[in-house]
C-alpha atoms as an extended CHARMM CRD file, in Angstrom:
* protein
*
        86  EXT
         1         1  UNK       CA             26.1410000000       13.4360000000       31.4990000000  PROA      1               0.0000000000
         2         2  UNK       CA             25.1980000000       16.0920000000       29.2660000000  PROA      2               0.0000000000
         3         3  UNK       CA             24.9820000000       13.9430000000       26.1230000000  PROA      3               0.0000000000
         4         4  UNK       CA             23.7610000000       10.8560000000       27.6840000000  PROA      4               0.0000000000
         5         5  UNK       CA             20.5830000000       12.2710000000       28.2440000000  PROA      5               0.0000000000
         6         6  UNK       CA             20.4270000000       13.8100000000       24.8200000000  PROA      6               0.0000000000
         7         7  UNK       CA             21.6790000000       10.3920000000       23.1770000000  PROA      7               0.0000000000
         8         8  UNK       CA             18.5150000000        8.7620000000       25.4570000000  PROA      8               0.0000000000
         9         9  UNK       CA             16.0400000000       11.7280000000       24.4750000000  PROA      9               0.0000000000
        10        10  UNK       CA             16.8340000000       10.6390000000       20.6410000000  PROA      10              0.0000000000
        11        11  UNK       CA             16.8010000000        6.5220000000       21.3270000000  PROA      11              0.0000000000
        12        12  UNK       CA             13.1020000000        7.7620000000       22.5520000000  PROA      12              0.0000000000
        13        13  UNK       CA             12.0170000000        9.4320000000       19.7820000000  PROA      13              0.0000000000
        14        14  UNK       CA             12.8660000000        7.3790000000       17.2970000000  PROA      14              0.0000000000
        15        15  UNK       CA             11.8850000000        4.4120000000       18.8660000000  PROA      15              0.0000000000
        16        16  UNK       CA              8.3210000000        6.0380000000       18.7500000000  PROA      16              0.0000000000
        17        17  UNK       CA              8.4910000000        6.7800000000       14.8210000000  PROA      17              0.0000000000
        18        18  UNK       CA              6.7310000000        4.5980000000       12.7180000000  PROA      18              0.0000000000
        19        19  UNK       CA              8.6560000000        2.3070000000       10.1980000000  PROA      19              0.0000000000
        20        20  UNK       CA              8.4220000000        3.7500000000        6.6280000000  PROA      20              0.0000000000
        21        21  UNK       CA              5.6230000000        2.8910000000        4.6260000000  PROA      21              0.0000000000
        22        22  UNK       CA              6.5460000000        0.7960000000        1.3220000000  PROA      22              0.0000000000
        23        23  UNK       CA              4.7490000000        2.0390000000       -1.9730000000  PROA      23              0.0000000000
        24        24  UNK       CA              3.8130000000        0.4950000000       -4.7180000000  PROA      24              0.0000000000
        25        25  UNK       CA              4.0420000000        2.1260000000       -8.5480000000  PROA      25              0.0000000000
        26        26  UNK       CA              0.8400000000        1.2470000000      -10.7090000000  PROA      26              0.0000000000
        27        27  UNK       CA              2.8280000000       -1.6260000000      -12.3940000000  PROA      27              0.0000000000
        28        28  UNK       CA              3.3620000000       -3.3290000000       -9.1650000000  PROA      28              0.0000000000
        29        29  UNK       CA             -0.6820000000       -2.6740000000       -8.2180000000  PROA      29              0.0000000000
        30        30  UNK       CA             -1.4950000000       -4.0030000000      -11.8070000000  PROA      30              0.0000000000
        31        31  UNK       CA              0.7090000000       -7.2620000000      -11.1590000000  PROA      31              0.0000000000
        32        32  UNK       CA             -1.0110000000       -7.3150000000       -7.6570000000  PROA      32              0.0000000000
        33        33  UNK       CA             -4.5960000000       -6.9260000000       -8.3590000000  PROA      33              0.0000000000
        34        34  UNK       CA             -4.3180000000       -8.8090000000      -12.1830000000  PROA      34              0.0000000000
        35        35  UNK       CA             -6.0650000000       -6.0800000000      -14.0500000000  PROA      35              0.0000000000
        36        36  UNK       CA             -5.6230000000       -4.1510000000      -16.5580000000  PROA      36              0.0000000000
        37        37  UNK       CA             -4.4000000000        0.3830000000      -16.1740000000  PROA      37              0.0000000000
        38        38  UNK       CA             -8.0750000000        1.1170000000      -16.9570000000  PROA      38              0.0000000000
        39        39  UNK       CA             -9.4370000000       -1.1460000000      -13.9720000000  PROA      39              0.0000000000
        40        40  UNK       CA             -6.6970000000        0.2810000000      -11.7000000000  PROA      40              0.0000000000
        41        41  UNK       CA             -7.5010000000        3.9620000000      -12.7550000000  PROA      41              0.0000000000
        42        42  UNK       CA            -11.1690000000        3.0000000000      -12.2880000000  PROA      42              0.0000000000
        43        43  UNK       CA            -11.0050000000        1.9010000000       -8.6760000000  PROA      43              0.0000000000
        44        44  UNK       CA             -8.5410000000        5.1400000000       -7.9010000000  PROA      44              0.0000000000
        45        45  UNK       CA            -11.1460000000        7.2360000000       -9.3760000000  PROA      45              0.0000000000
        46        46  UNK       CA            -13.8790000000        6.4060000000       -7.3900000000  PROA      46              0.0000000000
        47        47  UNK       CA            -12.1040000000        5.6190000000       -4.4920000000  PROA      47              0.0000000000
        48        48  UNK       CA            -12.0150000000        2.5760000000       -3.8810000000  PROA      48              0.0000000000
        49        49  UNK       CA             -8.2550000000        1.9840000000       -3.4730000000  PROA      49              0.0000000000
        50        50  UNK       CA             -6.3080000000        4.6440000000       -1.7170000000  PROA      50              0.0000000000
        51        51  UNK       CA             -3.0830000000        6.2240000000       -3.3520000000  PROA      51              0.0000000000
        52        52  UNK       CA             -0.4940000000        9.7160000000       -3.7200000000  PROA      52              0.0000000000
        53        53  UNK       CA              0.4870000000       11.3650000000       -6.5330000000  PROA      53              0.0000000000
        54        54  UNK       CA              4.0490000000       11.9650000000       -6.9580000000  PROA      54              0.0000000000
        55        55  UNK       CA              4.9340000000       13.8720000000       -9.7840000000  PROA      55              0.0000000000
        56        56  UNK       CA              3.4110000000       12.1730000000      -12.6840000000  PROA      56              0.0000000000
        57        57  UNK       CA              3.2790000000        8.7170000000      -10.9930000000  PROA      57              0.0000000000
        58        58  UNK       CA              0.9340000000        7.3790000000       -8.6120000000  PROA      58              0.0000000000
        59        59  UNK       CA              1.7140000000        5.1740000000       -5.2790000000  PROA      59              0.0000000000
        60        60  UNK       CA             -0.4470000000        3.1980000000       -3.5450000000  PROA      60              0.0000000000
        61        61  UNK       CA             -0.0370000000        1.7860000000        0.2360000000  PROA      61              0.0000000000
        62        62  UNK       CA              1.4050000000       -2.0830000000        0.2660000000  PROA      62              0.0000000000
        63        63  UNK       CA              0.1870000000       -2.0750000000        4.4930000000  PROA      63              0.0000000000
        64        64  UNK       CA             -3.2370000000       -1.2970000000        3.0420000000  PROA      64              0.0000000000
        65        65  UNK       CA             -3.7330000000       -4.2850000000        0.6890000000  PROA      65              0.0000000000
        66        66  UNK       CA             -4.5310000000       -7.2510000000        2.9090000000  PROA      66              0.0000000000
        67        67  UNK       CA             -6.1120000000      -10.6420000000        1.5390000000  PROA      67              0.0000000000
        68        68  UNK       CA             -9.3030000000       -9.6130000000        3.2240000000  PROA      68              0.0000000000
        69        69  UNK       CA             -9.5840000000       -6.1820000000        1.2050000000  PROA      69              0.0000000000
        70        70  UNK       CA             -8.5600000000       -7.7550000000       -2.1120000000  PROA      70              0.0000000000
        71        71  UNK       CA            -11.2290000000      -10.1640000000       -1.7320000000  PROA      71              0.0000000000
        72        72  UNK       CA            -14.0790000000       -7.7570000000       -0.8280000000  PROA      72              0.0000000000
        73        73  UNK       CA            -13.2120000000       -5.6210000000       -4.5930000000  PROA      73              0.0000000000
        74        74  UNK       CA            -13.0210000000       -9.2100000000       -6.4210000000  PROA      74              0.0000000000
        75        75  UNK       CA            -15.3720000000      -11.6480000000       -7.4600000000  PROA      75              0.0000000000
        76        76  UNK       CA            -14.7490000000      -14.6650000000       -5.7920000000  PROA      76              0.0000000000
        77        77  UNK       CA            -17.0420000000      -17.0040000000       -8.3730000000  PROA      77              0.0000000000
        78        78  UNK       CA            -14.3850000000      -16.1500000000      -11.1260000000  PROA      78              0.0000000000
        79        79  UNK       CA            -11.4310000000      -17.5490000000      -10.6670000000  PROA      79              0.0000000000
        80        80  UNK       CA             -9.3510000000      -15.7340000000      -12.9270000000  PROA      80              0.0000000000
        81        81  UNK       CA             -9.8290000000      -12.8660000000      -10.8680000000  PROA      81              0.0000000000
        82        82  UNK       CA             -8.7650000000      -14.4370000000       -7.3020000000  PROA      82              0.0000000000
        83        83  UNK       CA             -5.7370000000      -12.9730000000       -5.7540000000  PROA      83              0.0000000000
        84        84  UNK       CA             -4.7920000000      -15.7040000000       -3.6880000000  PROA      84              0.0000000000
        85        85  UNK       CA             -2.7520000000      -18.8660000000       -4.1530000000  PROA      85              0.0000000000
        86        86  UNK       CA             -5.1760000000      -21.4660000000       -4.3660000000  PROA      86              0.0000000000
Protein backbone atom coordinates (compact mmCIF):
# COMPACT_ATOMS: atom_id res chain seq x y z
CA UNK A 1 0.00 0.00 0.00
CA UNK A 2 3.19 1.49 0.73
CA UNK A 3 4.22 2.08 -2.89
CA UNK A 4 0.90 2.80 -4.27
CA UNK A 5 0.80 5.93 -2.65
CA UNK A 6 4.35 6.76 -3.57
CA UNK A 7 3.70 5.57 -7.33
CA UNK A 8 0.40 8.19 -7.02
CA UNK A 9 2.56 10.99 -5.19
CA UNK A 10 4.95 10.78 -8.46
CA UNK A 11 1.87 10.41 -11.25
CA UNK A 12 1.06 13.93 -9.33
CA UNK A 13 4.02 15.58 -9.70
CA UNK A 14 4.80 15.02 -12.89
CA UNK A 15 1.58 15.51 -14.18
CA UNK A 16 2.06 19.15 -12.80
CA UNK A 17 5.56 19.69 -14.67
CA UNK A 18 5.51 21.62 -17.60
CA UNK A 19 6.35 20.00 -21.05
CA UNK A 20 9.93 20.92 -22.13
CA UNK A 21 10.44 23.95 -23.91
CA UNK A 22 11.83 23.45 -27.65
CA UNK A 23 14.81 25.86 -28.63
CA UNK A 24 15.79 27.13 -31.50
CA UNK A 25 19.77 27.66 -32.62
CA UNK A 26 20.32 31.11 -34.49
CA UNK A 27 20.17 29.24 -37.88
CA UNK A 28 16.74 28.06 -37.23
CA UNK A 29 15.72 31.92 -35.92
CA UNK A 30 17.50 33.23 -39.15
CA UNK A 31 15.36 30.73 -41.41
CA UNK A 32 12.35 31.83 -39.18
CA UNK A 33 12.51 35.50 -39.13
CA UNK A 34 14.31 35.74 -43.00
CA UNK A 35 17.13 37.96 -41.94
CA UNK A 36 20.32 38.08 -42.01
CA UNK A 37 23.05 37.12 -38.29
CA UNK A 38 23.47 40.92 -38.02
CA UNK A 39 19.54 41.60 -37.86
CA UNK A 40 19.17 38.62 -35.47
CA UNK A 41 22.12 39.85 -33.21
CA UNK A 42 20.53 43.31 -33.49
CA UNK A 43 17.11 42.47 -32.11
CA UNK A 44 18.96 40.14 -29.22
CA UNK A 45 20.93 43.09 -28.37
CA UNK A 46 18.42 45.39 -27.64
CA UNK A 47 16.03 43.10 -26.54
CA UNK A 48 13.69 42.70 -28.54
CA UNK A 49 13.66 38.90 -28.95
CA UNK A 50 14.31 36.87 -25.87
CA UNK A 51 17.10 34.08 -25.82
CA UNK A 52 20.00 31.84 -23.46
CA UNK A 53 23.34 31.46 -23.97
CA UNK A 54 24.66 28.07 -23.94
CA UNK A 55 28.16 27.80 -24.26
CA UNK A 56 29.06 29.67 -27.31
CA UNK A 57 25.59 29.28 -28.95
CA UNK A 58 22.54 31.09 -28.40
CA UNK A 59 18.76 29.61 -28.09
CA UNK A 60 15.83 31.31 -28.44
CA UNK A 61 12.13 30.18 -27.21
CA UNK A 62 9.96 28.49 -30.29
CA UNK A 63 6.52 28.98 -27.59
CA UNK A 64 7.52 32.64 -27.71
CA UNK A 65 7.37 33.32 -31.49
CA UNK A 66 3.70 33.52 -32.38
CA UNK A 67 2.37 35.07 -35.80
CA UNK A 68 1.16 38.00 -33.79
CA UNK A 69 4.79 38.85 -32.35
CA UNK A 70 6.53 38.29 -35.69
CA UNK A 71 4.28 40.69 -37.20
CA UNK A 72 4.58 43.51 -34.61
CA UNK A 73 8.94 43.43 -35.33
CA UNK A 74 8.14 43.30 -39.28
CA UNK A 75 7.02 45.62 -41.71
CA UNK A 76 3.98 44.52 -43.06
CA UNK A 77 4.10 47.04 -46.38
CA UNK A 78 7.20 44.95 -47.56
CA UNK A 79 6.49 41.87 -48.52
CA UNK A 80 9.71 40.33 -48.61
CA UNK A 81 9.83 40.65 -45.07
CA UNK A 82 6.31 38.90 -44.13
CA UNK A 83 6.57 35.77 -42.18
CA UNK A 84 3.45 34.30 -43.08
CA UNK A 85 2.20 32.16 -45.94
CA UNK A 86 0.33 34.40 -47.98
Amino acid sequence: MKRIDQLEALIQVIGNTQPEEILLDSYQMRELLNCSDSTLRRLRANGTIPCNKIGNKYYYPKNFFTQEFLNTIIKLDDPSKRFDDK
